[in-house]
N, C-alpha and C positions, 0 to 999 in steps of 0.2 A: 032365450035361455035366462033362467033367472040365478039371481050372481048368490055364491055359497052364506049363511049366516055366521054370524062372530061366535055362534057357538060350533059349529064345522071347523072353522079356523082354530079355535082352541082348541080343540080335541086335535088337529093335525098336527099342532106345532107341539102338544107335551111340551109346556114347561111347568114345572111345579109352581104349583101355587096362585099363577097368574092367568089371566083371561083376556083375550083378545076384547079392545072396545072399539078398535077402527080398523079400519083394511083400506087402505089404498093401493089401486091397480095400477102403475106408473106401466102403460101398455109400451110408449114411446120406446123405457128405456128395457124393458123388458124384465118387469121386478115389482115386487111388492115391497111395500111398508109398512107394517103392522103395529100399531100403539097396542102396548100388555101392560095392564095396572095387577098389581096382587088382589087374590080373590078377599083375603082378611085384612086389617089395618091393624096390625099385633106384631111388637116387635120386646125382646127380649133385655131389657138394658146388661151389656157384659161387665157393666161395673159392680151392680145391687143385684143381679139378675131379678127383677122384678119384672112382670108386664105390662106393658106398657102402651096405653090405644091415646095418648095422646100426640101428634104428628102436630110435630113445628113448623114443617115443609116440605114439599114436595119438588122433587128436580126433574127433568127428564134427559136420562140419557140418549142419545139418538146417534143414530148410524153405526148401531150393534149389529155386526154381520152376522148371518146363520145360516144354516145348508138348505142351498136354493130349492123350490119345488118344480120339478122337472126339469123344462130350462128357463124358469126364472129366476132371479137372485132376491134373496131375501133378506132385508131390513127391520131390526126393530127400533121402537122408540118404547124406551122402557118408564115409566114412571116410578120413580123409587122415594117413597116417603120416609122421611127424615124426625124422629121421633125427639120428646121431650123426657123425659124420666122424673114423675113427680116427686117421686120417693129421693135420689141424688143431684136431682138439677143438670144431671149432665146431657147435651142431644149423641143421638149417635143414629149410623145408619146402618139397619141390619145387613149383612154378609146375603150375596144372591148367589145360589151354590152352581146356578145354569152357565154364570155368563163368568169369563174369565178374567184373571185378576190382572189389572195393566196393561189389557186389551181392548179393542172394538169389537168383541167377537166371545158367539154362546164357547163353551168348552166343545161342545160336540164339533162346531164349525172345526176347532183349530182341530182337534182328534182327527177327523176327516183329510182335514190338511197335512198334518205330518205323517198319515197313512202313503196318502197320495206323495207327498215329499221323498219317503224311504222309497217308493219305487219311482220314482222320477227325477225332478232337479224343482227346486223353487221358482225359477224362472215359468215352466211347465206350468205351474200349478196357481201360481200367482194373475197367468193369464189365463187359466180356465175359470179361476176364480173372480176374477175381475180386480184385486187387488193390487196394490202396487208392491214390487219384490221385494225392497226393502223392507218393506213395513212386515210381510210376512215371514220374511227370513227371520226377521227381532222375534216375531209371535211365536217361530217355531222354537227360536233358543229360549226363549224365556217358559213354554211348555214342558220342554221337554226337560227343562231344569226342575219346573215346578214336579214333573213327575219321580224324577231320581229321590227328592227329598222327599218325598211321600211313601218310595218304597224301603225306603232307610232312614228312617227318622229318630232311631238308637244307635246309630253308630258310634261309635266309643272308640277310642283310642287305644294299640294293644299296650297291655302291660308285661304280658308274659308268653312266651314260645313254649308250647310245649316241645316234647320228645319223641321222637319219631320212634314209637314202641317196637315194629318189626325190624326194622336197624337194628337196633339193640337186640331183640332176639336172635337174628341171623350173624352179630358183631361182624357185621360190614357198612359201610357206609357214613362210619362216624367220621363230624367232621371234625371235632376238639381232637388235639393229639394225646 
């Protein structure tokens, strides 16, 4: 059987932007490892917003969880390059929109996660997942945090009460004397 190519693997995994450049089979522990470098080296400076393809450095994040392929558990090591800004002097490193913020783990991983959490327990999920429970219980408050501020990100403070117009029309119900 001949083993799938790194362009199979990208196409499997959909993440924007990036391309599988290694695959390793850890058959032992029942999981892959996949090294993703960005397809472009272009990054936006948020200070000048200028663009910018000059790259100060290179990090690699590793032991990024992601939702296993069948029943194997899935690992990335992500390369994330670390730009210069010739225009402001300042480095910065672009925002990756897959993988989540003050996690080891893609968004879709924890999304799946607190799917599975609302109908289950953490404990549950943490061992299906292969994770440790604390660590997943933090990922799912800190998600589920991150999601409330995204869908209420105007929230304002009241200034004013309106008046319950059918009260009034019926003059019942008022509560001033």
């Amino acid at each position: 059987m001949t083993e799938p190519s790194l362009e199979f693997w990208t196409h499997l995994l959909r993440l924007p932007g990036f391309v599988v450049v290694h695959c390793e089979d850890n058959a032992d522990q029942k999981g892959y490892v996949f090294t993703i470098i960005p397809e472009k080296r272009l990054g936006v400076c948020p200070h000048c917003h200028q663009v910018c393809e000059q790259v100060h450095q290179t990090r690699t994040r590793e032991a990024i969880k992601d939702l296993p392929i069948s029943n194997y558990a899935v690992d990335l090591k992500v390369r994330v390059p670390q730009f210069e800004c010739r225009s402001c002097h300042c480095a910065f490193t672009p925002p990756l929109s897959f993988l989540a913020e003050g996690a080891h783990a893609t968004e879709r991983f924890l999304a799946k996660a607190v799917e599975l959490i609302r109908a289950s327990d953490v404990a549950n999920v943490a061992a299906y997942f292969g994770v440790p429970e604390r660590t997943l219980g933090t990922w799912y408050n800190d998600y589920v945090e991150r999601q409330l501020q995204a869908r209420s990100p105007s929230a304002k403070p009241i200034h004013r009460i309106g008046i319950d117009e059918l009260s009034l029309k019926k003059n019942i119900g008022s509560s001033s004397p």
